[in-house]
N, C-alpha and C positions, 0 to 999 in steps of 0.2 A: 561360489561353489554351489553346493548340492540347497544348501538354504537362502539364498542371498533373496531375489525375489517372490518367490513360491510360495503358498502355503505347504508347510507341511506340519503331520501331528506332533502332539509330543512325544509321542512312542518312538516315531523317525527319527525326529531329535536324538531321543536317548540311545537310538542303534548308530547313528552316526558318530555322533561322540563315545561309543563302545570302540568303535573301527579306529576312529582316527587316535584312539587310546592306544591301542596295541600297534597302528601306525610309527609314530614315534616313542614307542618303548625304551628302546637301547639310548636313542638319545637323549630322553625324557631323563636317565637315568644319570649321562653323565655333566646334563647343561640342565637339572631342572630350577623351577624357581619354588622354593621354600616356605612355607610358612608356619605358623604354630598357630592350630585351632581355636586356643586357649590357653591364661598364660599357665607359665611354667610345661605344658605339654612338648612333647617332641615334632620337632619339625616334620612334615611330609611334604611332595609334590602336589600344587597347585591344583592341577589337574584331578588328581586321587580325589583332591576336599573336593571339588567339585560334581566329580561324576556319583561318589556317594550320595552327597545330598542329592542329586537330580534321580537316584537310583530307590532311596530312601521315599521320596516325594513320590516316586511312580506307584510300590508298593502301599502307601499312607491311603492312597485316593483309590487303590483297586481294593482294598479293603473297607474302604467306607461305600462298595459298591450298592448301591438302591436308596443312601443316603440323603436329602435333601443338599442339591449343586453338583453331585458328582457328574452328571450330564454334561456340567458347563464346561468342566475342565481335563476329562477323561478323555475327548476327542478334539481338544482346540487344536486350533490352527495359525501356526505361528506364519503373520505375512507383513512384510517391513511396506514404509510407507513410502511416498515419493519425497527426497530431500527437501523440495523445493515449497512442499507445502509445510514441510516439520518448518522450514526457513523462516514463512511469512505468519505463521502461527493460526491458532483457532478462531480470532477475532473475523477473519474473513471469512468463514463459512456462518456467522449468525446473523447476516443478513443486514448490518446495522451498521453503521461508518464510526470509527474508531473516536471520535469526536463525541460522540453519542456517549460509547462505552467507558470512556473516561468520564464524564459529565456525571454518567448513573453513578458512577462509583466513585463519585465525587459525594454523591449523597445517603451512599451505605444502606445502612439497613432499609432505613425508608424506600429505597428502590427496589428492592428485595420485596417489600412487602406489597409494594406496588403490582411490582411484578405479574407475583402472586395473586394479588385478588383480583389484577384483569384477566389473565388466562389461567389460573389453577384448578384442576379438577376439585369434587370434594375431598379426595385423598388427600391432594398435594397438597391444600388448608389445614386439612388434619395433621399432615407434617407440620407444615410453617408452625403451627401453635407449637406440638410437644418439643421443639426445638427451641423458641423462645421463648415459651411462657411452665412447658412442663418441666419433669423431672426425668432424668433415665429410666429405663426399666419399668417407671412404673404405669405407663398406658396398658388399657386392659386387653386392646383388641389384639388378636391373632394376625399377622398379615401372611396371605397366602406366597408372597413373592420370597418370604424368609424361610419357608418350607413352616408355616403356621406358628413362628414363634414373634413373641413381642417385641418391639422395639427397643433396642441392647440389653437382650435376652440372651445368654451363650446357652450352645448345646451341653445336654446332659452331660455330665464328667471334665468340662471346661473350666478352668477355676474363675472367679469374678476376678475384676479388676479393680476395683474401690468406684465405680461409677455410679453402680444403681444409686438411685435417689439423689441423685446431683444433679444441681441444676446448671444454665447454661456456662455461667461464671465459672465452675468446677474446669472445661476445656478449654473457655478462655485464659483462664488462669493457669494452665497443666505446663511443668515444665517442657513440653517438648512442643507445646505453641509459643511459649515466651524465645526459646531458642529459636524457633523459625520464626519471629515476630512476627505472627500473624493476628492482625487486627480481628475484632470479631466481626467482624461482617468473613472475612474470609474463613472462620470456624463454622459461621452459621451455616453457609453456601456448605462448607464440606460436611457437616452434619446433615445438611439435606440429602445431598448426595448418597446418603445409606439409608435413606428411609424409602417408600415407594414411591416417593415423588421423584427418584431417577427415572421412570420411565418417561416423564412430560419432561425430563432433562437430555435425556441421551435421542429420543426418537427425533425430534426435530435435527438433530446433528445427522441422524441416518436419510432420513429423509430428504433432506435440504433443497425444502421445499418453501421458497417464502423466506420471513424475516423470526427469526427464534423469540420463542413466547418470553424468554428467560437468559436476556442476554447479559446483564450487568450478576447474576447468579452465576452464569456460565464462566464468567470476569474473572468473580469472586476464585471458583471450584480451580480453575486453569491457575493462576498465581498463585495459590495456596499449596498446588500439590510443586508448583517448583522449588518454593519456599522450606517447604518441609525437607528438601534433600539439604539443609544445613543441620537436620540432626542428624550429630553423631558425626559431621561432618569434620568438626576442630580436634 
C-alpha cells in the first residue's frame, strides 16, 4: 500500500494509520483483538493501544522542539529494505569474506582492539579506553554528537539508572546481557556503538567504499542487537 516501498514521514505514518482507524471502525468494534495494557487493567482494541502511543510519541518530540536530536526524528523517513539483502545479511557489505569475520571473532576482544588501533580516529581510541578501562559517566569531556553531554550522561530531569561509575563488568554482568547471552566482546562492540566512535562505524557502511576499517566490531554490534530480542522474550 501507501507505505510498502516509499519513504515516507512520520507524520504520514500517523495520518494513515488515523484514516485506516476510522476505516475499519465498525468492524474493529465487532472482530477486534483485545488486549490489557497492564495487568489487571481493562481490555481495549489493539489498534487504540497502538495509535495512542504513536500519537503520544508525535506530541513527546514536537514538544522537545529545538532540543538536542529532535531533528533526527521529527522528519525521518520511514523506507523498508530489499528482502534479499535483509536475506544474506550485513557480513557482505564489509568488504571482508565471512571466513575472515569468523576468524576475528574467534579472537574477541583482541580484534576489537586491533581493529581500533589500525584505523581509529583520536575519538574512537578515546572510546575504546572509557569502555574498557573507564567508568560510566564519569569522563570529563562534552561530546558535541550527544548535544554536549558526557558519556552516559542523561538529560536534565531523566532519572539515573544505577550505571554512573560502573565499570565495564557492571553490563557484562546486567541481567538483560546474561538473558541475551551476550559475551563481552558483544557488549564492548554495542557500548561502542553509543559513543562517537559510531560515526567511523556507521559511514563505512554508507559509503561502501572498500573493505570496513571495523569489521569483526561490526560482527560483534550485528549479533548482539539480535540477541538481545530474547529479552523479555520467555
Amino acid at each position: 500500500g501507501q507505505l510498502s516501498s516509499v519513504g515516507v514521514t512520520f507524520s504520514e505514518t500517523l495520518r494513515a494509520m488515523q484514516a485506516a482507524q476510522q476505516e475499519v471502525l465498525q468492524r474493529r468494534k465487532r472482530h477486534a483483538f483485545m488486549v490489557a495494557p497492564r495487568p489487571g487493567a481493562s481490555a481495549v482494541p489493539l489498534a487504540d493501544l497502538v495509535l495512542a502511543f504513536a500519537s503520544a510519541e508525535l506530541e513527546r518530540l514536537k514538544s522537545r522542539d529545538g532540543a538536542p536530536g529532535f531533528a533526527k526524528f521529527a522528519d525521518a523517513r520511514l523506507v523498508t529494505g530489499r528482502p534479499l539483502e535483509a536475506a544474506l545479511g550485513i557480513n557482505r557489505y564489509l568488504g571482508v569474506g565471512d571466513k575472515s569475520i569468523w576468524l576475528g571473532m574467534g579472537r574477541g576482544l583482541d580484534a576489537i582492539r586491533d581493529e581500533f588501533a589500525a584505523s581509529g580516529t583520536e575519538d574512537d581510541l578515546v572510546c575504546l579506553e572509557y569502555v574498557l578501562e573507564g567508568t560510566a559517566g564519569c569522563h570529563p569531556r562534552e561530546w558535541q554528537h550527544s548535544g554536549g553531554k558526557q558519556m552516559d550522561a542523561f538529560y536534565e530531569g531523566r532519572e539515573e539508572d544505577g550505571r554512573r561509575g560502573r565499570p565495564l563488568s557492571y553490563f557484562v554482568e546486567h541481567p538483560q546481557a546474561r538473558e541475551a547471552a551476550l559475551l563481552p566482546e558483544h557488549v564492548v562492540a554495542l557500548r561502542l556503538y553509543t559513543t562517537a566512535a559510531f560515526k567511523s562505524i556507521n559511514d563505512p557502511l554508507r559509503n561502501r567504499s572498500g573493505a570496513h576499517p571495523f569489521p569483526v566490531t561490526v560482527a560483534f554490534i550485528n549479533d548482539g542487537i539480535k540477541r538481545l530480542r530474547a529479552v523479555g522474550a520467555g
